[in-house]
Backbone bond lengths (Angstrom), bond angles and torsions (degrees), N, CA, C in turn:
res aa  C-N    CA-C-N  psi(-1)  N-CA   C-N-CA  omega(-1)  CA-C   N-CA-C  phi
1 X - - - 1.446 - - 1.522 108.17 -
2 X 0.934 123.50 141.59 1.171 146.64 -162.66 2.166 96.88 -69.26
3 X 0.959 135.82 131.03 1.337 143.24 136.78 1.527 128.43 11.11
4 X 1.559 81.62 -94.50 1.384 101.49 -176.85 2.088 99.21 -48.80
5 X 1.316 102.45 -79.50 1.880 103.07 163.74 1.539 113.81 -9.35
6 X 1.556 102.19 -83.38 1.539 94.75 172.28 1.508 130.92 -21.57
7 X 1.476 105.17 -49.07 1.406 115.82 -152.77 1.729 103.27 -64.33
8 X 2.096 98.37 -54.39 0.997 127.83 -162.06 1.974 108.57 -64.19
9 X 1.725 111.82 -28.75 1.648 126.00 139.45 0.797 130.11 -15.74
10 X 1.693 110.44 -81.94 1.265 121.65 -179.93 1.842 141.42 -64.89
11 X 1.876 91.24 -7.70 1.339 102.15 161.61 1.383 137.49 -80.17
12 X 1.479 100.53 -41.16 1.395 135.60 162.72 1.882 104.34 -33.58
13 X 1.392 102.49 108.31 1.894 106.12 153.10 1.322 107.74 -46.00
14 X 1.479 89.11 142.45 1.962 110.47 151.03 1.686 89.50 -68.83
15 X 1.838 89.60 151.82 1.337 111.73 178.73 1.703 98.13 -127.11
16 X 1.313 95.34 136.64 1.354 95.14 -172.77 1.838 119.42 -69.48
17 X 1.171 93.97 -175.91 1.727 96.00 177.52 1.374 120.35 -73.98
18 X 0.907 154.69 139.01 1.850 143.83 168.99 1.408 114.18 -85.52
19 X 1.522 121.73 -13.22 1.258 115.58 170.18 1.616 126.94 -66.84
20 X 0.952 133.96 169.63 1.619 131.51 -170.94 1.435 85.58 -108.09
21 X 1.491 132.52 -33.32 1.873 146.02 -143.21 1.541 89.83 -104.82
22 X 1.415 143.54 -3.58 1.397 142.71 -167.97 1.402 107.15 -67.45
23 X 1.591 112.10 -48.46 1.331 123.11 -154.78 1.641 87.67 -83.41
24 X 1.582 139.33 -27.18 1.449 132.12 -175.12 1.464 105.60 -107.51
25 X 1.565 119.80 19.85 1.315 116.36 163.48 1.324 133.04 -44.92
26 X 1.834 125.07 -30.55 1.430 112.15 -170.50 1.527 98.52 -104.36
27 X 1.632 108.50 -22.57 1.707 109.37 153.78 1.896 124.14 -28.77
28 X 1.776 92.88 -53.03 1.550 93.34 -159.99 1.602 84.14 -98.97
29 X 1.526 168.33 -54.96 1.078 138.43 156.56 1.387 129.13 -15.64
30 X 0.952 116.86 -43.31 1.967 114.07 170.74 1.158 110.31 -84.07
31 X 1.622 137.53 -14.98 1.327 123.42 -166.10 1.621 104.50 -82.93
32 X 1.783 91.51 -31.58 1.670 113.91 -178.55 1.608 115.94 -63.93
33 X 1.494 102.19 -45.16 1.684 104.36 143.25 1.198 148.82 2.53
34 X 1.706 100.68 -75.69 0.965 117.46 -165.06 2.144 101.42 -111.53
35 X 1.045 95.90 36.53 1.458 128.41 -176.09 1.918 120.84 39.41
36 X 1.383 98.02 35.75 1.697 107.52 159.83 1.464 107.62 -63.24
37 X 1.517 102.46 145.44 1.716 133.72 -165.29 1.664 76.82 -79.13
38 X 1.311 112.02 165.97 1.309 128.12 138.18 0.839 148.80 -72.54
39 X 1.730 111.82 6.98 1.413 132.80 -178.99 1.711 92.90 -96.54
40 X 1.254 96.10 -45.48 1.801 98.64 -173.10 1.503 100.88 -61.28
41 X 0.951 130.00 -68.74 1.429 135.03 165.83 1.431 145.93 -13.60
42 X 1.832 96.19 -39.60 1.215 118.94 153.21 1.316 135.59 -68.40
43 X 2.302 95.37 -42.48 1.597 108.55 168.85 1.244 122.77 -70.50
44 X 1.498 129.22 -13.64 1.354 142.59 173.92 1.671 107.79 -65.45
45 X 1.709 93.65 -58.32 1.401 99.54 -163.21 1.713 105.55 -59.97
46 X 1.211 131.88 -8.95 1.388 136.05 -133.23 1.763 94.06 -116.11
47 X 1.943 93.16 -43.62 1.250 102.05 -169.72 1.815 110.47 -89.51
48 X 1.201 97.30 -15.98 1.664 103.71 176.17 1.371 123.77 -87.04
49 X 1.290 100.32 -45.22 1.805 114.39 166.29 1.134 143.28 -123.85
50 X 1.364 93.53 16.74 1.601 105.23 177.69 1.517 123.59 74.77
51 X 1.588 116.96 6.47 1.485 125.91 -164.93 1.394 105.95 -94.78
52 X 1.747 129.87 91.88 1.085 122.42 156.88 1.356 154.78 -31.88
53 X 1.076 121.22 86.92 1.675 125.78 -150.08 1.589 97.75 -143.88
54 X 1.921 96.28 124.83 2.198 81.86 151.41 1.201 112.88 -101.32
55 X 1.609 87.06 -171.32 1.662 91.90 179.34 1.411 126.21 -55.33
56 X 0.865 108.62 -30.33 1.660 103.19 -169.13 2.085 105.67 -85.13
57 X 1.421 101.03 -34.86 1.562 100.33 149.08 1.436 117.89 -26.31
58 X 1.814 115.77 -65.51 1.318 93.38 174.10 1.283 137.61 -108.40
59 X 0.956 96.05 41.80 1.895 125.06 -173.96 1.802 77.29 -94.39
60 X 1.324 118.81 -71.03 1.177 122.46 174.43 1.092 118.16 -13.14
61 X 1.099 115.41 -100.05 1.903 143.23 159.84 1.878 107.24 1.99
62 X 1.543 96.45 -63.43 1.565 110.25 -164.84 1.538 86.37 -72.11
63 X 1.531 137.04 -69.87 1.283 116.01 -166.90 1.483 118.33 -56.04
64 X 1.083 128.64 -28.25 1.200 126.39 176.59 1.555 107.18 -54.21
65 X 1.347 133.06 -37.77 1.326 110.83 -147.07 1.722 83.30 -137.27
66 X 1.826 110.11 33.54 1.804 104.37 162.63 1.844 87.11 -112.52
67 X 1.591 89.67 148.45 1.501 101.86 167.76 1.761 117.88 -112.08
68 X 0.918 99.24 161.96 1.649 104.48 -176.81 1.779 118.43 -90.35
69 X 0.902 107.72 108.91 1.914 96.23 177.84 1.349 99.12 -141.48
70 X 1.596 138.55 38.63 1.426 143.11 168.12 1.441 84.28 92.66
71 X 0.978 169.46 -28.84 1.672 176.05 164.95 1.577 104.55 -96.75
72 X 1.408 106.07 115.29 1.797 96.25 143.37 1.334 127.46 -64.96
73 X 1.144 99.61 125.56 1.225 104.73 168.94 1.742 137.45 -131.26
74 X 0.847 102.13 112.14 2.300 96.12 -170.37 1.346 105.53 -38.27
75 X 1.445 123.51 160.88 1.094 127.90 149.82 1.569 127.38 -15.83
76 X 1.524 105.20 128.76 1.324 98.85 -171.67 1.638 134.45 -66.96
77 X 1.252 96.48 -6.68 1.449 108.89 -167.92 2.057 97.02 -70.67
78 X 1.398 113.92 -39.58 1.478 130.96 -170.77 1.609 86.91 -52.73
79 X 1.316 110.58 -71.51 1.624 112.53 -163.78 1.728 103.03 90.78
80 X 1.082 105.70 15.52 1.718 116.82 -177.60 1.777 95.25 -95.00
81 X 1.098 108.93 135.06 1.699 120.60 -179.50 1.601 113.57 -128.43
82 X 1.320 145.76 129.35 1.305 155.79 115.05 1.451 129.34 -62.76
83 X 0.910 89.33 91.32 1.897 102.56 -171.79 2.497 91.51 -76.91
84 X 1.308 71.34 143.33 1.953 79.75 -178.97 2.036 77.35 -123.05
85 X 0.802 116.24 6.32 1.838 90.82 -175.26 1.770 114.50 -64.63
86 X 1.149 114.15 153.02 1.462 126.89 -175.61 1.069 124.91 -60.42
87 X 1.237 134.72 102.34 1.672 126.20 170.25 1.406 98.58 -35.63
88 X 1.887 104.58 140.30 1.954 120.12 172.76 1.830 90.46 -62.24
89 X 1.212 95.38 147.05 1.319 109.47 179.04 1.675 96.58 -123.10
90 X 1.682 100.59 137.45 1.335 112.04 179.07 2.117 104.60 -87.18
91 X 1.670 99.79 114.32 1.688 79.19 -179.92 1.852 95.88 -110.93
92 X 1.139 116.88 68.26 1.630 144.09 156.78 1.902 99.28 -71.52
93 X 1.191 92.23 158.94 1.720 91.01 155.40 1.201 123.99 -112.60
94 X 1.509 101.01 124.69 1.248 120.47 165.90 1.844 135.54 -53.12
95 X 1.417 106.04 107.63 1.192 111.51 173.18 1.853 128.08 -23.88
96 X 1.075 98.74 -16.18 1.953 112.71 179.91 1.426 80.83 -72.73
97 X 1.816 142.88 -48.32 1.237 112.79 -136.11 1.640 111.26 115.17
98 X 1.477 123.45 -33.71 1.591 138.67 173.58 1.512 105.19 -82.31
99 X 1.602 101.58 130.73 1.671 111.96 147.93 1.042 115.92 -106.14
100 X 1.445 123.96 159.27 0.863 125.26 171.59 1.526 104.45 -125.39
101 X 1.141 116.77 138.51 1.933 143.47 -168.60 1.715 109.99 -128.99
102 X 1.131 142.51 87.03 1.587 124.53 -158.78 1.316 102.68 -54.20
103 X 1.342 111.90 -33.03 1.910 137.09 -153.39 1.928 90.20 -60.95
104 X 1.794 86.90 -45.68 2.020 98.67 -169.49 1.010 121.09 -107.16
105 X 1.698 122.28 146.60 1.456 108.31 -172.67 1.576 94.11 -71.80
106 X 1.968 100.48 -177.45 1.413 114.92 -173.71 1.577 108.85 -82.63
107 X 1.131 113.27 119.76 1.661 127.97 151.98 1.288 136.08 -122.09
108 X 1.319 103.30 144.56 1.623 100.45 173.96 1.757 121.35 -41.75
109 X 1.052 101.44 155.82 1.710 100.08 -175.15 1.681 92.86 -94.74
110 X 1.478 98.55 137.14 1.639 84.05 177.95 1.542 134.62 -98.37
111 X 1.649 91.41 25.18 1.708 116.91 -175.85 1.524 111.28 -66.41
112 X 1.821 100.02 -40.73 1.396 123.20 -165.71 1.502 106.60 -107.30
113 X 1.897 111.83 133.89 1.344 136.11 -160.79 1.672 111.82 30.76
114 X 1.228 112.99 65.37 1.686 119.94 123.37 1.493 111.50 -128.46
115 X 1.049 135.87 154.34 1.407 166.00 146.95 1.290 123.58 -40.02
């Protein structure tokens, strides 16, 4: 970064957060964790601290501050990870009679029951 930038940075105030949910951020990351709805989350937050929020408020909140890198993942500071990657899929044939091909949809194999 350039100097002058730097300089002109380091004068500049912190600006605060605009969320009301900032200060219960690592609250509602671990609650999500440990796989609470966002409805519960909201009724917790509501019933614990008095902070009016619905669900989708913090449906809000959490997407706002997950990033995308082939894995969800929370904010990096958490070090908390949700992997969405695919269980290996066996494409063998299945004793039912089904293959599976990811490339192809599913069909019967036509080895098994005709004559």
């Amino acid at each position: 970064m350039d100097e002058a930038f730097k300089q002109i940075l380091d004068t500049l105030p912190a600006r605060k957060t605009r969320s009301r949910l900032e200060p219960y951020g690592e609250l509602i990351r671990e609650m999500r964790l440990r796989l609470y709805t966002f409805g519960e989350i909201a009724a917790f937050l509501g019933d614990r601290y008095g902070v009016t929020v619905t669900a989708s408020g913090v449906h809000d909140f959490v997407r706002r501050r997950t990033r995308w890198n082939g894995a969800r993942t929370f904010a990096a500071e958490t070090g908390a990870v949700r992997s969405n990657t695919k269980p290996s899929v066996d494409s063998s044939v299945d004793p039912t009679g089904f293959t599976y091909d990811p490339a192809e949809p599913l069909r019967l194999d036509n080895k098994r029951g005709k004559s």
